[in-house]
N, C-alpha and C positions, 0 to 999 in steps of 0.2 A: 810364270815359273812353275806353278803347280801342275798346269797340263803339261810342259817339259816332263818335270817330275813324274807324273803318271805315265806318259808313254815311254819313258824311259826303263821302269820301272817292268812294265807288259811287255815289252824288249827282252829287256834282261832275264824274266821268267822265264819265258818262250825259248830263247835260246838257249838256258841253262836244261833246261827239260829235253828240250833235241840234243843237246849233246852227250848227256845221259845215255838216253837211246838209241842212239845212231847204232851201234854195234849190235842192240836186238833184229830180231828179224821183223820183217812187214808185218804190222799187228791189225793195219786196215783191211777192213772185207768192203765191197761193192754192196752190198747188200745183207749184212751180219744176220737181219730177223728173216729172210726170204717171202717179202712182200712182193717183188715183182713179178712172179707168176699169179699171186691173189688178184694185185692190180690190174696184170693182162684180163685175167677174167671177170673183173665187175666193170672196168672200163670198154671193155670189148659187150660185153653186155647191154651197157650203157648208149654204145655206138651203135648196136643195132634196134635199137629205141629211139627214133630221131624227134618223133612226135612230143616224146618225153623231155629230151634232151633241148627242145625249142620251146617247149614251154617252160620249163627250168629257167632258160634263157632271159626268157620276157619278163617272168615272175623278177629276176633280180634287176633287168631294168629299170621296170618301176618302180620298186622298193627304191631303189637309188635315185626315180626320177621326186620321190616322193620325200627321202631324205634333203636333196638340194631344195625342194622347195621350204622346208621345214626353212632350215639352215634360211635362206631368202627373209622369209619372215621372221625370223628372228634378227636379222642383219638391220631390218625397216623398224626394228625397236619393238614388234609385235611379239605376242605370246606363241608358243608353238607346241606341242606335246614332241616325245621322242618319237619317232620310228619304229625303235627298237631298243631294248631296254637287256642289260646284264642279267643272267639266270640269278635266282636266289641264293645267296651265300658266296655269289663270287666276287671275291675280295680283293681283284686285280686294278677295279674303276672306284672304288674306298674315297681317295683323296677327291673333295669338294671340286678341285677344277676342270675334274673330267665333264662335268656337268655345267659348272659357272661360266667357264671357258669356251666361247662357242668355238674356236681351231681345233682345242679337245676333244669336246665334244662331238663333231665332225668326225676327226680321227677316232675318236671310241668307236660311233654308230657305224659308221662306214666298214671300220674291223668286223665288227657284230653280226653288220650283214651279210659279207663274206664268209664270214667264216661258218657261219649256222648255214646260208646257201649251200656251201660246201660236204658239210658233213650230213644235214636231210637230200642232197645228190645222189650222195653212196648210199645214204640209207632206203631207198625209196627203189635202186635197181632191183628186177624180178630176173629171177631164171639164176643167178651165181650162184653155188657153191656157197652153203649157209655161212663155212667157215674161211672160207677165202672171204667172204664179204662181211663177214666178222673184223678179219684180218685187215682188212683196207679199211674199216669203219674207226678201230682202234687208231691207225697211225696219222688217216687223218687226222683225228680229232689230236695225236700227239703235236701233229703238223700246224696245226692250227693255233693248239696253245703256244707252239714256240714263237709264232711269230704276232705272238698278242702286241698291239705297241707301249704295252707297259715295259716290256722285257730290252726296250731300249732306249737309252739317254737321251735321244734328240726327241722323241716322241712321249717321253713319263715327265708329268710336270712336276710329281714328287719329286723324282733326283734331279732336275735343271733348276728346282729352288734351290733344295740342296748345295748345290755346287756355286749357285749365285750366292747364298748367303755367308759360307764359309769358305771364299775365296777360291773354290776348288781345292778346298782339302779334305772332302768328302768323297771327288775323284782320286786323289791320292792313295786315300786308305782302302778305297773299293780295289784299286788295282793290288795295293802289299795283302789285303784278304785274297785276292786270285792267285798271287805269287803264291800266298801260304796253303791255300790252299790243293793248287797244282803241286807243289814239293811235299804233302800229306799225300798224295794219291799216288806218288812214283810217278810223276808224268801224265795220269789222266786226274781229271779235274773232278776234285771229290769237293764235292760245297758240303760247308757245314753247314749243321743245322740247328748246332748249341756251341756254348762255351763247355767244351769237353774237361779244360781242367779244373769246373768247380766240384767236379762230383767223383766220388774216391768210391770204389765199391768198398763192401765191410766198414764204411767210416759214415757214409751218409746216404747212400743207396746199399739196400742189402744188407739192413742191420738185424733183421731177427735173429735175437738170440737160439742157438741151437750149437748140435755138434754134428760134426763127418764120421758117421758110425762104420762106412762100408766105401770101399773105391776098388774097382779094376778098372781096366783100359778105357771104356767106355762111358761108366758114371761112378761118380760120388753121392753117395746116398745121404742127406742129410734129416738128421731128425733134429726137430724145433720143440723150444721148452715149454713147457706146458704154463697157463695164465690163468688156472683153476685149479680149485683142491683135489678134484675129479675129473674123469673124464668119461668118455664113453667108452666100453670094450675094443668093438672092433676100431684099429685105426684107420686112416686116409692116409693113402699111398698116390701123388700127383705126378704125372707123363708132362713136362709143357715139350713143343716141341725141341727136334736139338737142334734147326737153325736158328735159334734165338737163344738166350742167357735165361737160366729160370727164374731172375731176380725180377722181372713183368709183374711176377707175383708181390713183390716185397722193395718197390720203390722206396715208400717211405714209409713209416708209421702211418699215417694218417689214412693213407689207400693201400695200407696191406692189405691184403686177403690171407697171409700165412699169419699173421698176428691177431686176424680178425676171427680166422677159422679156431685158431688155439684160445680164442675169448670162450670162444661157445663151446671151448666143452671136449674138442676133438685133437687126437693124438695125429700131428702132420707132419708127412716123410714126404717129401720132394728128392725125385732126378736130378742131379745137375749134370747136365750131358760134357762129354771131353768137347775140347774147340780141336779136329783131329787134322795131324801134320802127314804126310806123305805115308809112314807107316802105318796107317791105317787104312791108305788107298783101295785097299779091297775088303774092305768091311761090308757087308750085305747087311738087306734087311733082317733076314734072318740072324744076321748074328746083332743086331740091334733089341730082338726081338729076346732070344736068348739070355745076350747079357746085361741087357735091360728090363724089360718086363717080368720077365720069368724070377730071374735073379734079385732084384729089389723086392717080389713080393715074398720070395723065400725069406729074406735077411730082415725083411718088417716083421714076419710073422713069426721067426725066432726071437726077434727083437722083445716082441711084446709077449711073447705066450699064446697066439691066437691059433687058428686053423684058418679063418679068413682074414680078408682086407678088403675095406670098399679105395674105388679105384677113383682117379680124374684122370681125364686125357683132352689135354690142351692144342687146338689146330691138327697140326701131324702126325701129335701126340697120342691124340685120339682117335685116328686113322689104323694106328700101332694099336692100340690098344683094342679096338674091334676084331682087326685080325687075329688077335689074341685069344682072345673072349672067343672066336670062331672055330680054333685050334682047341682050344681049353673045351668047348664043350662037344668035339670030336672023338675025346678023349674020355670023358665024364669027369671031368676036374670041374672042384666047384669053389676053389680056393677063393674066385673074386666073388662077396658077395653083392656089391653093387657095382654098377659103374657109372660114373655122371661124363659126358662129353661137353666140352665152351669152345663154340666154333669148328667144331668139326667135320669132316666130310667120308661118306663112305659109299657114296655116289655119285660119282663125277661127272656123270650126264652134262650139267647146268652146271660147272662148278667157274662159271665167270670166266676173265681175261686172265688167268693164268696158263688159261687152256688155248689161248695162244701160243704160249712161251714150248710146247711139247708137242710141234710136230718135230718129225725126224728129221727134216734141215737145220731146224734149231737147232736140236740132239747133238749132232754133229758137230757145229760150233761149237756148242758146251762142252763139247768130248772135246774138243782140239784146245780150249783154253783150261782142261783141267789138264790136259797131257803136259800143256805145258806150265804148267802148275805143279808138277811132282804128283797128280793125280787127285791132288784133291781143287775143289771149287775156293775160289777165293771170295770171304764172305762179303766185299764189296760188290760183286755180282750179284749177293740175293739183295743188296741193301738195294740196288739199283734198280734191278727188276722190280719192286713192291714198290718205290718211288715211282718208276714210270704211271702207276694204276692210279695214281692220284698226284699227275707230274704239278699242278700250277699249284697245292698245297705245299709239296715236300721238293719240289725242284724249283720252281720257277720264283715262288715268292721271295725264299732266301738267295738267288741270287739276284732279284733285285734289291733285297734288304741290305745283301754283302757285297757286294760290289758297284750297283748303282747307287745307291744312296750311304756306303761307302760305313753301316753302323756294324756292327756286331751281333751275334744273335745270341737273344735271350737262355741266361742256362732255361733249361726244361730237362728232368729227369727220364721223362718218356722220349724224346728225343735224344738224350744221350745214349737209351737201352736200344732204342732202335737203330742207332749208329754200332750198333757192336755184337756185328754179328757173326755166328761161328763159321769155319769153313765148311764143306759137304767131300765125305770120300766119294771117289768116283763108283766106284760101283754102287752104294748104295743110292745116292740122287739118280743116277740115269736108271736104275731099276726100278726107282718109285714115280719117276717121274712117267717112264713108258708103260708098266704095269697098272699104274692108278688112274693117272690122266690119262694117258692114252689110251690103254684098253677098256680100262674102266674093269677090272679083271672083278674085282671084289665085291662088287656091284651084282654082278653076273654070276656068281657063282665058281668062275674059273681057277681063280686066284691058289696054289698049290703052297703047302708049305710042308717040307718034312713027309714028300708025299701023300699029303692029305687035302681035298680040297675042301675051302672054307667058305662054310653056308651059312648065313646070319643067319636066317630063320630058324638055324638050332639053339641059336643062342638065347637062353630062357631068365637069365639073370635082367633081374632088374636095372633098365635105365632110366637117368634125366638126362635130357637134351637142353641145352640151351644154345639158342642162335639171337643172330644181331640183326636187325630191321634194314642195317645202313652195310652190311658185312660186305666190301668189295673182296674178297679174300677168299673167302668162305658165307658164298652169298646165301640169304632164310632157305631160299626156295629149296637150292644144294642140301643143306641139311636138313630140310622136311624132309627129302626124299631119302636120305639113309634114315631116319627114323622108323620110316615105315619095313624098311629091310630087317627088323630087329622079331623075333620069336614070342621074347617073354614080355611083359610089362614097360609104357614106354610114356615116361612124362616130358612133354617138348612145352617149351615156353621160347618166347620170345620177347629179346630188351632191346630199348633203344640206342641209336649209335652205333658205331661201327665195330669191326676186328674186336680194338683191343681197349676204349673205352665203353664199348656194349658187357664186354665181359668183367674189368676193371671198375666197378665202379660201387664202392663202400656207399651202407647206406647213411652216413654220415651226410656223405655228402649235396643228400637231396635233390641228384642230378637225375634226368630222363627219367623213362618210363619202362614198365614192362608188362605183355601180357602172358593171362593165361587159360588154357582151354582142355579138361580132363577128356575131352574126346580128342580123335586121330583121325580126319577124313580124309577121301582119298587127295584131295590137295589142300597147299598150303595156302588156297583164296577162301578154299571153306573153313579151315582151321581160323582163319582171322573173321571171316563173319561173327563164330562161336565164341570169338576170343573178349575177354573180358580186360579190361585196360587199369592198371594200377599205378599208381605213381614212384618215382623211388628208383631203388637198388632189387634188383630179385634174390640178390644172395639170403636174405632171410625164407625165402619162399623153398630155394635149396635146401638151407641148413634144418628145416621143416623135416622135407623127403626123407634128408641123411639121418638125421636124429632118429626116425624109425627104424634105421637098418644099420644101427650104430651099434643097439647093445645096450646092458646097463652101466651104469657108473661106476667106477670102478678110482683107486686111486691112483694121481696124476703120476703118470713116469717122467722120471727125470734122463734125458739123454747120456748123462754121462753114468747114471747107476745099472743099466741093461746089461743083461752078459757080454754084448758086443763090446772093446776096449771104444772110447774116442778117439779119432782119428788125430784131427783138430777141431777150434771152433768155424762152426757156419760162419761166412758162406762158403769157404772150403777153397780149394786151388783153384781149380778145373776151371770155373767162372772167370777166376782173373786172368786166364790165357787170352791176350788178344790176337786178332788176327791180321 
């Protein structure tokens, strides 16, 4: 009755989703990411490498002739080692029977070997097209993790206990989660990743007290109350980027960083970027740049009384803010007097598998589903893209969590913020996307704004860098090399962990490590030779830096006392717009 149940049920979704649709136009591409030209030439490469191509060959017969003998003696009751054994940290073969289970087992090792043969195949062809054979190396490996045999019911011994132990109503519930989750996504299948309704912004995410001092079309500017009797002069003015919510910063109490920064002393104004609808469709960087940067640091520094402000610029945030800084000192403006970057990039040479997602066939695509979007990007598309980079974490596992083994998934606050993400106006993403990634414009000197082109080497203002060990995103190496693009004074340090727990991480909390190293060599392998290893959170190592180019004490402003009126209280509108 239960399997009735279920496939009735995957029926019913199916069909109710095609009839939805029916009246849109064809949404399928052949080829949406345009691998098949990459694939002609690392396979065509491949081909004219037969030597390579036959020893490839042999290499995985044996391995497999070497697995069935394993498997043999373990059948005779004897002891056996693997073959071949799961990378460290992959959490797909977890359940005890992939290992106790020799059928399992078999099926795991056997996966393991193809799939690693497969993907050191494409890695190992000479003579492609670095990035075509980037491009094939990525999707294999996507190829590969899809068809792991955890990712299906007849082959995961987790969900077949499952579904043996609770009659199949583990299958049941897996399917009403696909239902629910197909009818969330309009028709494409958005798997969650949390229980989305335990967590309410301004009630239990995003509770720093503070007020909305300042809003145009763009952002709401919020200032946060101050947690000492003083503070420092100059205040901090934060960029996070604006395809994400700025609440990353202000999850909870516990791993604030806007509650943590206002313990120590410092007066903090955060962007919250609009989530922008079709009217905004022609929004440029420049006018990002304008009514963002420029603009908040005006409205901080009337706010307080200052002449300067020290800066943050979060991922993109700090991409913007470079450019700025690069403008600003073309000018002789010296308004910012520090700037700190977390995860930033300002050279895109090395900047990882994003730089996939921006050749101009992509381009294309993304132009044709923002056209038909009203011109803006719909923020399931960036959620998707950053999922793909780390598909068996953020893809694969929860849907074997939600639909094979049929449970629910655990709220998680960072998972909720990473489900909610803003949209992108058309002109500004395909502009940053082909000026940055693609040409690498800013990097190079090219990059124009306001007729002026922008040279970091003029930039003389003080920086800290910080980058992440583990950063798929905004990978070290990426950011050693915009460091080095910088004029004046430049402190890089590097934490452990990735994106957004390399940069997130109170030191309360006594997680990972960070190093650090007052020299700048020409690379990021010699940087790490010099590098000295600390345990912990680095935000104290920061709040070090800042403290120097803060200013003296001064007493604490209260956000609703400023000549600015309050708007409302933080976290303000703009934030709770979803998409």
């Amino acid at each position: 009755m239960n399997l009735a149940r279920a496939a009735l049920t995957a029926q019913g979704a199916i069909a109710e989703q095609a009839l939805r649709q029916a009246d849109r136009p064809a949404a399928l591409s052949p080829d949406p990411f345009n691998v098949a030209p990459a694939l002609t030439d690392v396979m065509g490469r491949l081909a004219a490498q037969p030597d390579r191509l036959v020893r490839a060959q042999s290499d995985l017969f044996a391995r497999y002739l070497e697995l069935w003998q394993s498997a043999s003696r373990r059948a005779a009751g004897g002891d056996s080692d693997p073959v071949v054994q799961a990378g460290k940290g992959d959490k797909r073969f977890a359940d005890p029977e992939w290992t106790e289970n020799a059928v399992f087992d078999i099926i795991k090792q056997s996966y393991l070997l193809t799939s690693n043969w497969l993907n050191s195949l494409v890695a190992e062809v000479d003579g492609a097209d670095p990035m075509n054979k980037r491009r094939v190396e990525f999707f294999m490996k996507m190829l590969t993790d899809a068809f792991s045999p955890s990712n299906f019911l007849v082959s995961n011994p987790a969900a077949l206990r499952e579904v043996l132990e609770t009659g199949g109503e583990s299958l049941v519930r897996g399917i009403e989660n696909f239902a629910g989750d197909l009818a969330r996504g309009g028709g494409q299948l958005a798997i969650s990743q949390t229980n989305y309704e335990v967590f309410k912004i301004g009630e239990n995410v995003a509770t720093a007290p503070g007020k909305v001092i300042f809003r145009n079309e763009l952002i709401e500017l919020l200032q946060f109350s101050p947690a000492t009797e003083q503070v420092h002069e100059i205040p901090l003015l934060i960029f996070p980027p604006w395809i994400n919510k700025f609440y990353i910063l202000d999850l909870r109490p516990e791993n604030s960083m806007i509650r943590w920064l206002s313990a120590q002393g410092f007066t903090v104004f955060v962007t919250s970027w609009v989530n922008p609808d079709a009217t905004l469709a022609d929004k440029t960087f420049e006018d990002y740049l304008a009514d963002g940067v420029y603009t908040a640091a005006a409205v901080v520094k009337k706010q307080c009384g200052v002449d300067t402000v020290n800066t943050v610029g979060y991922c993109i945030g700090g991409t913007m803010l470079s450019a700025s800084l690069a403008y600003m000192a073309s000018r002789g403006d010296k308004q910012i007097n520090s700037a700190t970057f977390f995860a930033a990039q300002q050279d895109f040479a090395e900047a990882g598998d994003l730089l996939l997602f921006t050749n101009e066939d992509w381009l294309r695509e993304l132009e044709s589903k923002m056209d038909a979007g009203g011109g803006v990007l719909p923020g399931q598309t960036m959620a998707d893209t950053f999922n793909a980079l780390r598909s068996n974490d953020l893809i694969w596992s929860f849907f074997v969590n939600n639909y094979l083994l049929g449970k629910e998934p655990k709220p998680f606050d960072l998972l909720f913020w990473n489900s909610d993400q803003t949209r992108m106006p058309k002109r500004l993403h395909l502009d940053y996307l082909r000026r940055f990634y693609g040409q690498n414009a800013l990097a190079k000197g090219e990059l124009t704004l306001a007729g002026v082109k922008l040279d970091l080497h003029s930039v003389k203002t003080p920086v800290y860098i910080q980058s992440s060990k583990d950063d798929h995103i905004a990978p070290a190496r990426s950011v050693y090399r915009g460091a080095q693009l910088f004029g004046g004074p430049v402190t890089f340090t590097m934490a452990g962990s990735g994106h957004i727990a390399g940069v997130i991480n109170p030191p309360a909390a006594n997680k990972y490590q960070h190093w650090t190293n007052d020299a700048l060599p020409a690379t990021l392998e010699e940087w790490q030779a010099g590098a000295v290893e600390h345990p912990g959170s680095w935000w104290p190592h920061w709040a070090a830096w800042l403290r120097e180019r803060s200013g003296p004490m001064v007493s604490a402003r209260d956000p609703a006392g400023g000549p600015l009126a309050a708007l409302e209280d933080a976290p303000g509108s703009y934030v709770k717009v979803k998409s």
